[in-house]
C-alpha positions in Angstrom: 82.3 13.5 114.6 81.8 17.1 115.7 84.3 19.5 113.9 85.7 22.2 115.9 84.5 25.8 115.5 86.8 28.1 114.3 88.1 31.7 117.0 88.7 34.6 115.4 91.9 34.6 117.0 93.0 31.5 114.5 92.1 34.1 111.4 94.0 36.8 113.0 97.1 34.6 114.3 97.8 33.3 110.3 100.3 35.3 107.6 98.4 37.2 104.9 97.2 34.8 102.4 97.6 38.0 99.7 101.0 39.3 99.0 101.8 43.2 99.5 101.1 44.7 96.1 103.9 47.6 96.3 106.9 47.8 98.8 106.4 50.6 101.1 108.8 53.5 100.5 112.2 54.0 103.5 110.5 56.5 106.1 111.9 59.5 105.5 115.0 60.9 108.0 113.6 62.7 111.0 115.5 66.2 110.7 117.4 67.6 113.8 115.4 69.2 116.2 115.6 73.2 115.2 116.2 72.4 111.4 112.5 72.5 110.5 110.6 76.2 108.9 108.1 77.1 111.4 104.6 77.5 109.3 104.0 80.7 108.2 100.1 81.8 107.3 100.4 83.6 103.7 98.9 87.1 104.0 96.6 86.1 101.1 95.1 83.8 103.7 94.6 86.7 106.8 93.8 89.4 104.5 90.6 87.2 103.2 89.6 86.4 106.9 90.3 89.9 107.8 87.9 91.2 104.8 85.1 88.5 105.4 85.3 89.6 109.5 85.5 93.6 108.8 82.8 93.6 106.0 80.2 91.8 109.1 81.0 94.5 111.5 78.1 96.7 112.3 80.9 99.8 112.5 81.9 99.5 108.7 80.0 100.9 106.1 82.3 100.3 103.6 85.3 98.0 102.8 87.2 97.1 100.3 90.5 95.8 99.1 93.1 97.8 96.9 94.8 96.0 94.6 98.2 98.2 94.0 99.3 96.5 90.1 102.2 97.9 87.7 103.7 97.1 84.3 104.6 97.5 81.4 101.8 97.6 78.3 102.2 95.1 75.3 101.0 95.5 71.9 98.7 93.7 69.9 102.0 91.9 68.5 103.1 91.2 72.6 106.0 93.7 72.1 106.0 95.5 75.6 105.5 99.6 75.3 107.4 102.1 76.3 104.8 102.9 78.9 104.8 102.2 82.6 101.7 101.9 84.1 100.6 101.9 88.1 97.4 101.5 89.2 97.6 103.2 92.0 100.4 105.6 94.1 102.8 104.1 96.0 102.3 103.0 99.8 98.7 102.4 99.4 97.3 100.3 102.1 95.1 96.3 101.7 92.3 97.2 102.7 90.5 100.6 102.3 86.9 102.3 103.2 84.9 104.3 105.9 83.1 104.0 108.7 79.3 104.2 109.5 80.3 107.8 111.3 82.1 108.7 107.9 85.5 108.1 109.3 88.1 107.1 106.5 89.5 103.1 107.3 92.9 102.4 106.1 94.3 99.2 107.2 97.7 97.9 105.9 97.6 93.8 106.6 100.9 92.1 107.4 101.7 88.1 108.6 103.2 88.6 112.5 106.4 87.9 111.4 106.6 91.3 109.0 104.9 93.3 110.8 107.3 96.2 111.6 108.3 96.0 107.6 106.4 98.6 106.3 107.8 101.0 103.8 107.8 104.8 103.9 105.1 105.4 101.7 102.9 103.0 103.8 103.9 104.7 106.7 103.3 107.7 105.6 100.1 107.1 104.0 98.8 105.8 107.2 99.9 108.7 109.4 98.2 111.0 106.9 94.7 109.2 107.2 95.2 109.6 110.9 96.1 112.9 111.1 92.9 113.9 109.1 90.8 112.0 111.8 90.4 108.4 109.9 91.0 105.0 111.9 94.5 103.6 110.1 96.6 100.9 111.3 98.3 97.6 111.0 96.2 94.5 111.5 98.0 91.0 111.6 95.1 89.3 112.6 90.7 89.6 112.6 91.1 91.2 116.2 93.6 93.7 115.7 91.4 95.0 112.6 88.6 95.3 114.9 90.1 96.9 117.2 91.7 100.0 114.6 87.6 100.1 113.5 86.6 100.4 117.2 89.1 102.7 117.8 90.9 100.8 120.8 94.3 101.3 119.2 
């Protein structure tokens, strides 16, 4: 007496022999459509690609990026001082350098949704680098900074 070979479609056809070993969680409640943040790139994230991009290009000689930090001193005992400290003025731009011709670069570095939100001092610090002949601008992106380097802006 022959016995029958088994399909695979009899394994696949029977319950799990193994029980589920946790119960799977309620899906979560799909939110209105409109309700939900668009995502937004941190400018942490477009200065570094901006920075890797500009220090490759064959037009910059220099670049580098300004870190504008202020506080207060503490003590040895972790008492804070009287003194204020700022590293550097107000209104100073991301990213800073020159050019292989010697021009001065001064690019401020914004996410597209702030980019019309610079303050006076950046504004003005930018228009001053421009008026002495240096390449200043705001970059939201690798392409834009490329182009204030190039000069297309």
């Amino acid at each position: 007496m022959a016995i029958a070979r088994k399909k695979w479609t009899d394994f696949a056809a029977k319950a799990s022999i193994q029980p589920a070993l946790f119960e799977a969680p309620e899906q979560p409640r799909r939110r209105r459509p409109g309700t939900c943040k668009k995502p937004s790139i941190p400018e942490r994230d477009i200065l570094s690609q901006i920075l890797g991009g500009l220090l490759l290009h064959p037009l910059v000689a220099h670049i580098e990026r300004i870190n504008v930090m202020a506080g207060r001193l503490c003590g040895k005992d972790g008492k804070p001082l009287s003194r204020f400290m700022r590293s550097c003025k107000k209104g100073r731009v991301d990213l800073d350098g020159f050019s292989v011709t010697g021009k001065v670069i001064a690019i401020e570095v914004k996410r597209p949704s702030t980019r019309n939100n610079l303050t006076d001092e950046q504004r003005a610090y930018l228009d001053q680098v421009k008026r002495a002949g240096g390449l200043a601008g705001v970059a939201t992106s690798v392409e834009e900074a490329f182009a204030i380097v190039e000069g297309r802006v």
